[in-house]
C-alpha positions in Angstrom: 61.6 105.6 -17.7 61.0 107.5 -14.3 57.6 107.6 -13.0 57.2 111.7 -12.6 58.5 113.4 -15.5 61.7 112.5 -17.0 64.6 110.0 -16.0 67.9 111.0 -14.3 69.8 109.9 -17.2 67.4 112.0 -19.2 68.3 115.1 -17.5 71.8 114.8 -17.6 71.4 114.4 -21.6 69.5 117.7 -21.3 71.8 119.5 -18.9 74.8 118.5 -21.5 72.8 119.7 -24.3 71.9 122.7 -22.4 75.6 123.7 -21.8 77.4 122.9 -25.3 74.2 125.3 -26.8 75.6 127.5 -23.9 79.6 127.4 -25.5 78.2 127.7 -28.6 76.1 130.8 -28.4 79.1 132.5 -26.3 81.5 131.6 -28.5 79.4 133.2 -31.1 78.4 136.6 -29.0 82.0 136.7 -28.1 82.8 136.9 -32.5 80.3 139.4 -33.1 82.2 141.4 -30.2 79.1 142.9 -29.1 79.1 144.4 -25.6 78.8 142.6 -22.0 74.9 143.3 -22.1 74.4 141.8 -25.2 76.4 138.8 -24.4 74.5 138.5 -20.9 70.9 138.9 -22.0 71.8 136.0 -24.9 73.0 133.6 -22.6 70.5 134.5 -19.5 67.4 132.1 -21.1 69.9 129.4 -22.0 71.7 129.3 -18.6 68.3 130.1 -16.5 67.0 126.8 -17.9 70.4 124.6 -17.2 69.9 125.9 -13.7 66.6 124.4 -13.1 67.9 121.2 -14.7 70.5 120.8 -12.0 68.4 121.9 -9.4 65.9 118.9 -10.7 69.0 116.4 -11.1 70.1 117.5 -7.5 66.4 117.0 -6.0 66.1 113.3 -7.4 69.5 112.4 -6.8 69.9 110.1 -3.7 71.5 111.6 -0.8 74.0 109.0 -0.4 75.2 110.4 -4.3 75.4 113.2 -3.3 77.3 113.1 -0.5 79.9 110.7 -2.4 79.8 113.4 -5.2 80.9 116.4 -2.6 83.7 114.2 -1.3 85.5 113.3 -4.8 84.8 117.1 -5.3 86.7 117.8 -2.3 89.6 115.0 -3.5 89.6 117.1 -6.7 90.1 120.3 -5.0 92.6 119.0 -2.6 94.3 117.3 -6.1 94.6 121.2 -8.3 98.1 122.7 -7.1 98.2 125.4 -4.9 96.9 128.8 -5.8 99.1 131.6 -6.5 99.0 134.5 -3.7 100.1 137.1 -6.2 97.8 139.3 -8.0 97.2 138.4 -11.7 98.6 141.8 -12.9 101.8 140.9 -11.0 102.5 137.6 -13.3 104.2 137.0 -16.1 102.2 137.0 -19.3 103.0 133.2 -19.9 101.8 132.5 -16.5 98.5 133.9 -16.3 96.8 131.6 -19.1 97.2 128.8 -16.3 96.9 130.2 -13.5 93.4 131.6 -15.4 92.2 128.1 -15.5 93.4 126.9 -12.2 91.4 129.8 -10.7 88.3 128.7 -12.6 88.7 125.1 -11.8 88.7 125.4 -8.2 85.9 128.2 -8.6 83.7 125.8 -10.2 84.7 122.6 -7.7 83.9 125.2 -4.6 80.5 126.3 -6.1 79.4 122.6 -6.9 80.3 121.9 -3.2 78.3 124.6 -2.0 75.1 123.9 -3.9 75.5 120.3 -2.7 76.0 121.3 0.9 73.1 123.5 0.9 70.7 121.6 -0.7 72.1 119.0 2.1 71.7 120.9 4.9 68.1 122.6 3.8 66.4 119.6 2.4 65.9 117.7 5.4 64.7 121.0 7.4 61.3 120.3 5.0 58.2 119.2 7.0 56.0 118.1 4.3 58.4 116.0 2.5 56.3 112.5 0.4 57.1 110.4 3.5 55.8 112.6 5.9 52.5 113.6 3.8 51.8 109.8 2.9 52.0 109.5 6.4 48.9 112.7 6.8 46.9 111.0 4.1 47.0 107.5 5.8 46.2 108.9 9.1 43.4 111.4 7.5 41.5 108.2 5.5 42.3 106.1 9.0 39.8 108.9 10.7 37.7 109.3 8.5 37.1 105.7 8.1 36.9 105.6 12.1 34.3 107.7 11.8 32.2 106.4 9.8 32.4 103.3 10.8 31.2 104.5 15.0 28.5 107.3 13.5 27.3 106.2 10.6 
């Protein structure tokens, strides 16, 4: 059990959850073929919550994790085969299913890595993080005891 809210291994339950309700409820908006609007406002709730689960995940997650989680990323990326310079309307119909997936695989690994780099890069840039307030609060009670101990 974490001590502020819930555990990492909680939120990761959550965030799967979160995203198989996510397949399912597309998968269903996608059978009653109703239009893009429709499909968008009934995912928009679903997704808007999985965000700020990740977002949690990636703020408790130690920074040593994180950087070992954007290099095997970046192995995985460097592992897909290479992309395919011709435009998708140029392919063969067999070809595109594949290449489809391919596109959306390295998508997906290139977004991960840029939320990861950025939370990187912008979370250390913080001035009030917990070390730096208990540090405020010590030297605040250190004064204030100082000063009641010489004028009081």
């Amino acid at each position: 059990m974490a001590l502020f809210g819930k555990s990492l291994d909680a939120l990761h339950r959550e965030a799967a959850t979160i995203q198989m309700a996510i397949e399912e409820r597309a998968k269903e908006l996608s059978m009653d073929q109703s239009d893009m609007d429709a499909t968008i406002s009934g995912l928009m709730p679903l997704s808007t919550k999985l965000t700020k689960i990740k977002r949690t995940i990636r703020d408790r997650t130690p920074r040593r994790k994180l950087m070992a989680d954007v290099e095997d990323f970046k192995q995985q990326l460097k592992a897909l085969p290479p992309q395919d310079s011709r435009d998708l309307a140029e392919m063969p119909f067999e070809e595109v299913g594949p290449e489809l997936q391919l596109r959306s695989q390295r998508m997906t690994l290139q977004n991960e890595i840029s939320l990861i780099d950025f939370h990187l890069k912008h979370t250390n840039n913080d001035p009030f993080n917990l070390k730096r307030r208990l540090w405020i609060y010590a030297a605040a009670a250190g004064a204030y005891v100082l000063w009641r101990v010489l004028f009081v």
